[in-house]
DRENSE-445574 format. One record per residue: x, y, z of N, C-alpha, C in turn; residue in one letter. Coordinates in steps of 0.02 Angstrom, whole numbers, plus 32768, in hexadecimal, padded with zeros to 4 digits. Layout:
# residues N
XYZXYZXYZa;...
***
This chain:
# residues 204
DBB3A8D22D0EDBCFA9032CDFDB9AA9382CCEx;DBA5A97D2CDADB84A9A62CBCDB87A9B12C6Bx;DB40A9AB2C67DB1EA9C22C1BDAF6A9FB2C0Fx;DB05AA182BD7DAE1AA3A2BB5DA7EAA182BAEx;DA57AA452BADDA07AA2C2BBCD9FFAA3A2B64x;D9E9AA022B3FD9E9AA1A2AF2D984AA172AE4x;D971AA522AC0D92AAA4B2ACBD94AAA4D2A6Ex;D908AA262A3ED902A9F929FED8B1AA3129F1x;D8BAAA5E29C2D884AA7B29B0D85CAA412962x;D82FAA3C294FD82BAA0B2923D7E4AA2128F9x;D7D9AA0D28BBD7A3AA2128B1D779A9E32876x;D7ACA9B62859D78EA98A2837D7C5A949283Ex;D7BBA91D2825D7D5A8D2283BD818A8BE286Ex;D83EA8FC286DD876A8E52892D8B1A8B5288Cx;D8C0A8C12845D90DA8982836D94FA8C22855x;D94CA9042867D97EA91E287CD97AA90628C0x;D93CA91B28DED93EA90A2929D95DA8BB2937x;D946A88B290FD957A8442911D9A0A83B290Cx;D9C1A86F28EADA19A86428DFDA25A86D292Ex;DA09A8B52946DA23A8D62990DA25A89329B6x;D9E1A86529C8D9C4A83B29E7DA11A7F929E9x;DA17A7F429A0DA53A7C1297FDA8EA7D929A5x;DAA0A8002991DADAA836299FDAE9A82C29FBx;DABAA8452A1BDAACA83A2A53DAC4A7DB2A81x;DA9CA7CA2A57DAA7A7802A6BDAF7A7652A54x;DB14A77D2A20DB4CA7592A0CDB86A78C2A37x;DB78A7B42A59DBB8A7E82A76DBC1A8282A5Ax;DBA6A82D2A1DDBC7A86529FADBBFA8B02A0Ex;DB74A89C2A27DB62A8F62A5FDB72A8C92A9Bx;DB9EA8C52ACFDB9EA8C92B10DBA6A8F82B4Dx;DBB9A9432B23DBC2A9682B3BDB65A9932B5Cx;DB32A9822B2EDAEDA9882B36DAC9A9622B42x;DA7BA9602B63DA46A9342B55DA15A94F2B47x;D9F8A9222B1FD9ABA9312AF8D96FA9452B26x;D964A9742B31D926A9762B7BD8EDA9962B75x;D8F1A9A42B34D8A0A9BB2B26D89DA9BB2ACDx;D855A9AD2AB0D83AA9D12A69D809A9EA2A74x;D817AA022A46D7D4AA432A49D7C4AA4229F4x;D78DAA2C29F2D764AA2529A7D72CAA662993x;D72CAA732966D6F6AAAD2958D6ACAA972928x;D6CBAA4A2924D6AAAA2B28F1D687A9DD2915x;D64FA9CA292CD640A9A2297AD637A9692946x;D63BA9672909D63FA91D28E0D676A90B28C8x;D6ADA93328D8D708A93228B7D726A8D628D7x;D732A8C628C0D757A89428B5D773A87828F2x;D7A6A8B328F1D7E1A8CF2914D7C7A8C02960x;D78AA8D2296ED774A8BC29D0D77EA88929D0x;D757A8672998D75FA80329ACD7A6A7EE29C3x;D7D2A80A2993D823A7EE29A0D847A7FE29ECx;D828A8302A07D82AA8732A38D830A82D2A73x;D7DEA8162A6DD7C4A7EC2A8ED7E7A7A72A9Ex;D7EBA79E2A64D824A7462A5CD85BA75E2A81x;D87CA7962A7BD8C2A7B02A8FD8B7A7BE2AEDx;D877A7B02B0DD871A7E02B45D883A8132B4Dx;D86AA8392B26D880A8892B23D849A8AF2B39x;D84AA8F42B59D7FFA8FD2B6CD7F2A93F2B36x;D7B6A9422B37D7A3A9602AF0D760A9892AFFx;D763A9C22AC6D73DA9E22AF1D70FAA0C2AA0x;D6C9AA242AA5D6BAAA402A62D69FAA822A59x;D6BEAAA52A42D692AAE82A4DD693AAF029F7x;D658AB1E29FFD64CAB3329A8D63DAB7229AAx;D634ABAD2982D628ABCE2968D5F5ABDA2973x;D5C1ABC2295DD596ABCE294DD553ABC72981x;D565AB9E29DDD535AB9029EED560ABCE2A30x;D592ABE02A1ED5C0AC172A58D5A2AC532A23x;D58DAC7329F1D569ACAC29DFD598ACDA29A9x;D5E3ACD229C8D60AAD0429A1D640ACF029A1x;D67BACE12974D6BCACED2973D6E6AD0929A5x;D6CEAD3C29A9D6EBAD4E2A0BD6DFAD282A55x;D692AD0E2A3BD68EACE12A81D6A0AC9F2A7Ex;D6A5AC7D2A2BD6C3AC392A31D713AC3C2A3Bx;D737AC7D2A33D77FAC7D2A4AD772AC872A94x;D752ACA72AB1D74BACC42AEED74BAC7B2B24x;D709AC562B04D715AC192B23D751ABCD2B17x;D782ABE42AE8D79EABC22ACFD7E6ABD72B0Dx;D7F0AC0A2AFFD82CAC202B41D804AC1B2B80x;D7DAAC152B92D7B7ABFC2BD6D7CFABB32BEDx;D7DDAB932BB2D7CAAB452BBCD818AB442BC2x;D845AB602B8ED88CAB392B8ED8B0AB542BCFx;D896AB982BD7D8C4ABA42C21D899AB9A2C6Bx;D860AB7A2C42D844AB4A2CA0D87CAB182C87x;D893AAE92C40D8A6AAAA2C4FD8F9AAC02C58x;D90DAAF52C55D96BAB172C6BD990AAE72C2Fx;D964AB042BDDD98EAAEC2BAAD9B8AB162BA1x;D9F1AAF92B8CDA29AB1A2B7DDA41AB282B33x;DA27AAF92B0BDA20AB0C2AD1D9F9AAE12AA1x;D9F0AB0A2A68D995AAFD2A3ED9B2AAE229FCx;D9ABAAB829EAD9B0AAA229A2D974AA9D2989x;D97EAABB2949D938AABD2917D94BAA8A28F2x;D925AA6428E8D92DAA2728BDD8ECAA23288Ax;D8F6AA382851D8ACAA262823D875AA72284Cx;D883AA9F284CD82EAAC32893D82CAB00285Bx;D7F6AB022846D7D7AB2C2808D7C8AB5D2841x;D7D1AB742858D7CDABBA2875D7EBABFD2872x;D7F2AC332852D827AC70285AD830AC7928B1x;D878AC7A28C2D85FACA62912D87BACE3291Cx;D85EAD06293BD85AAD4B2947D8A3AD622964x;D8ABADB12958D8EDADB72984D8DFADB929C9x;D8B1ADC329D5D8A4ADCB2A3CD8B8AD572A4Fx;D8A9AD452A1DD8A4AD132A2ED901ACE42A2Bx;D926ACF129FAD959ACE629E7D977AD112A05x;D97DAD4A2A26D997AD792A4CD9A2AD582A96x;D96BAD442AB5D95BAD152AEFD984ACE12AE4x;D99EACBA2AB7D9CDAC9C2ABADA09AC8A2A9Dx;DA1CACBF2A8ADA57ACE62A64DA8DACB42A74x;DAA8AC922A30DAC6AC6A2A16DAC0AC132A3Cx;DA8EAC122A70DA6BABE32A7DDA39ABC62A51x;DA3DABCE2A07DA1EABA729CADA48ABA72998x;DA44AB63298ADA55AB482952DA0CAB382926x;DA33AB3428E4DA02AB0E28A3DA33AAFA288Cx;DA15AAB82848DA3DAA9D2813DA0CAAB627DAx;DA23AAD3278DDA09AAE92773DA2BAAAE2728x;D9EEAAA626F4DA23AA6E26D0DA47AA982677x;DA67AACE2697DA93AAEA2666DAEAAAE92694x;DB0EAB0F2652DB4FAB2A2676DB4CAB72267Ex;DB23AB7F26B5DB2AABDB26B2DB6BABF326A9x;DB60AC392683DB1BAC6E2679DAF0AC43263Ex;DB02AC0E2619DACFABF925E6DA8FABDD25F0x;DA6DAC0125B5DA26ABD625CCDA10ABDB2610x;DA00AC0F2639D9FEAC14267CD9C7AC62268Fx;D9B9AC6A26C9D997AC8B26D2D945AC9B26C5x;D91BACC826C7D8DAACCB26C1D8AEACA02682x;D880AC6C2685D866AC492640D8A7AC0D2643x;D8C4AC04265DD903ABC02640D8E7AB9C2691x;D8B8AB662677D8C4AB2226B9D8B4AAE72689x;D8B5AA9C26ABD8ADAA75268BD8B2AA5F264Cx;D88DAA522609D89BAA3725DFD8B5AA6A25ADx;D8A5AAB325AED8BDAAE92596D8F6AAFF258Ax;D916AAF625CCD96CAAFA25C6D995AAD22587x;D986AA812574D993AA76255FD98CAA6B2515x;D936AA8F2528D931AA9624CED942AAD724A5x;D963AB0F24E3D987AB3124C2D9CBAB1924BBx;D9DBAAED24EBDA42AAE924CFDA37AAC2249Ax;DA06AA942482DA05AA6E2444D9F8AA9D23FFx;D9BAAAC6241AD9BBAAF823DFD9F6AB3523D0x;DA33AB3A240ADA55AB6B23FEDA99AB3523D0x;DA90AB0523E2DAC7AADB23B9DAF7AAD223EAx;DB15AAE22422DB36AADF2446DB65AA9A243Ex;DBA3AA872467DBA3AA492462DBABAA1E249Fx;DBB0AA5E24E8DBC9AA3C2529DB7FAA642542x;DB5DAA36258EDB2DAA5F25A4DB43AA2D25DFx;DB2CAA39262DDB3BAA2B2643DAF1AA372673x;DB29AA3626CFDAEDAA5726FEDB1EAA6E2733x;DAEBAAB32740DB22AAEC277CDAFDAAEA27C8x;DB12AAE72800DAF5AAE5283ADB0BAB23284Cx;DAE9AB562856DAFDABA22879DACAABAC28B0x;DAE4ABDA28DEDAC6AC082905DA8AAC1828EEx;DA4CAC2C2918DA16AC3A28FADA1BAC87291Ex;DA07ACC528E0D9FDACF72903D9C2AD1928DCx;D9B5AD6C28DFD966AD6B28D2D960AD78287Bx;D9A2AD592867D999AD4D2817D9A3AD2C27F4x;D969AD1527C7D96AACC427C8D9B5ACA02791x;D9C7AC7227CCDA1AAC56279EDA4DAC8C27B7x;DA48ACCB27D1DA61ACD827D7DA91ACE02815x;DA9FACB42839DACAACB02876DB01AC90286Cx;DB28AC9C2899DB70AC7C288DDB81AC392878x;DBB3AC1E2848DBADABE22848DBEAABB02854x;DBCCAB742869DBF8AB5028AEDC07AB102877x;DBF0AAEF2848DBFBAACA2826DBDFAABF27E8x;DC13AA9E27BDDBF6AA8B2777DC14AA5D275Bx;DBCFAA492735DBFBA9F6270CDBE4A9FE26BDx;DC09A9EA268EDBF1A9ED264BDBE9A9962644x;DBB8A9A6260ADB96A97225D0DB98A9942599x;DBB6A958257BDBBFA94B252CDB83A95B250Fx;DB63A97024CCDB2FA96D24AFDB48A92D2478x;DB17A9062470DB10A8D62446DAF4A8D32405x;DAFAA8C023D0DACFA8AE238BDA95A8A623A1x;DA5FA8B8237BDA29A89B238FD9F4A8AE23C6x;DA26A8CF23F0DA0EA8EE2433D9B9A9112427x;D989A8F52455D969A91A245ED948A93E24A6x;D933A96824BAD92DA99824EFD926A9632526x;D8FEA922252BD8E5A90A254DD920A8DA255Ax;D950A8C8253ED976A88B2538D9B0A8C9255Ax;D9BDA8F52546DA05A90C2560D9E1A92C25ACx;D99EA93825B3D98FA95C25E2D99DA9152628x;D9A4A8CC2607D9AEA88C2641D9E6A8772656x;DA15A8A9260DDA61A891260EDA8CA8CE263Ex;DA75A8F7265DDA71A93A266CDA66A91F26B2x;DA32A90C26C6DA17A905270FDA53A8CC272Cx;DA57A8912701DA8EA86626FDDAD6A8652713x;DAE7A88926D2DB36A89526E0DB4BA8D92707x;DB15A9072715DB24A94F2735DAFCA965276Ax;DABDA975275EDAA4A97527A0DA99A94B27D7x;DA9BA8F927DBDA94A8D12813DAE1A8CD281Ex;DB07A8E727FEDB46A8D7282EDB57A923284Ax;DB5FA9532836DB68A9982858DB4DA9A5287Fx;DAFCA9942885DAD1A9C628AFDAF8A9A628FEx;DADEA96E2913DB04A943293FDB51A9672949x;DB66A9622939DBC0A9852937DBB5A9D5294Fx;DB99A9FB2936DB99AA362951DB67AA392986x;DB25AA052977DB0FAA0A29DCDB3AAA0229FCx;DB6BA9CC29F2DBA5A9CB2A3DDBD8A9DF2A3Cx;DBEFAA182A12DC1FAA562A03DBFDAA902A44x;DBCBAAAF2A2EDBA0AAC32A4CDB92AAD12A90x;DB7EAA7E2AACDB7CAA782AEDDBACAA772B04x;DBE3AA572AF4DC27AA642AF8DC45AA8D2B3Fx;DC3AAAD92AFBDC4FAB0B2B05DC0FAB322B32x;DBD0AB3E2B40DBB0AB3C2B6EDBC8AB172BBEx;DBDAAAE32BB8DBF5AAC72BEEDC19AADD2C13x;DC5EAB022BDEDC94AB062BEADC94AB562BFEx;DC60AB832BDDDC4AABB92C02DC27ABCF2C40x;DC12AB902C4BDBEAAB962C96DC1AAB8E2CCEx;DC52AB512CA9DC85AB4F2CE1DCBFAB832CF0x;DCB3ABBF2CC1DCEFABE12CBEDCCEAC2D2CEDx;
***
């Protein structure tokens, strides 16, 4: 069966990547396979699991490539020597450029842990997101998987799931109930939406 080539960008422990990995193993992406990560961060978590998973993995940084242009530069070197078909960002503290998201124009996904447009965009990652929906009072927050294009959160979006806010809630506790009930089950679901439809474009 032809698949979609899924390259796993990653940058610290890798619980999203570990759903894909899950996801993968139980059927739920069969339309893709996992065939490369790419870490920016060479102590992230996320390789070890890479590793357990036989996944091949690969590290470039910033900082030992000189510039933002040449760690993208070598970053599209690597995914179209490996003929990925599409990039999930999972957890990757990186902005990417439009030459870079352009190159693979609507061939990226992210999961971001709001319900865009909320709480979203430039300054909103990790524990932030949620300590604004707690400080805005909100009462549903969720997580959105969109298109990645050259503004941040801002690409099309392919899925969403809400969470309840709870009594008591604090940033760190709803930020587990979040990864939980919304992002480890979507991200998986729209990788193999995705490849899907990649597939189904190559054959047409």
């Amino acid at each position: 069966m032809l698949r979609a080539r899924i390259a796993v960008l990653v940058s610290g422990g890798g619980t999203n990547l570990q759903a894909l990995i899950d996801a993968q193993k139980s059927g739920i992406i069969k339309s893709g396979e996992l065939s490369l990560v790419i870490s920016n961060n060479p102590k992230a978590f996320a390789l070890e699991r890479a590793k357990a998973a036989g996944i091949e993995s690969a590290v470039l940084t910033r900082k030992e490539l000189g510039s933002q242009e040449a760690f993208e530069d070598a970053m599209i070197a690597l995914l179209d020597e490996k003929g990925i078909d599409l990039i999930v960002l999972a957890g990757f503290m990186s902005i990417l450029s439009e030459k870079f998201t352009r190159h693979f124009e609507n061939r990226i996904i992210n999961v971001h842990p709001s319900l865009i447009p909320s709480f979203c965009g430039k300054g909103f990652y990790g524990l932030k997101v949620h300590e604004a929906a707690l400080e805005y009072g909100v009462l549903v927050t969720g997580a959105t998987v969109h298109f990645v294009n050259e503004i941040p959160d801002g690409g099309k979006i392919i899925l969403q799931k809400a969470v309840y806010i709870q009594e008591g809630d604090t940033p760190e506790s709803l930020q587990k109930r979040v990864m939980e009930q919304a992002e480890w089950q979507i991200l998986p679901q729209a990788a193999e939406l995705v490849s899907a439809n990649i597939i189904k474009m190559r054959g047409s």
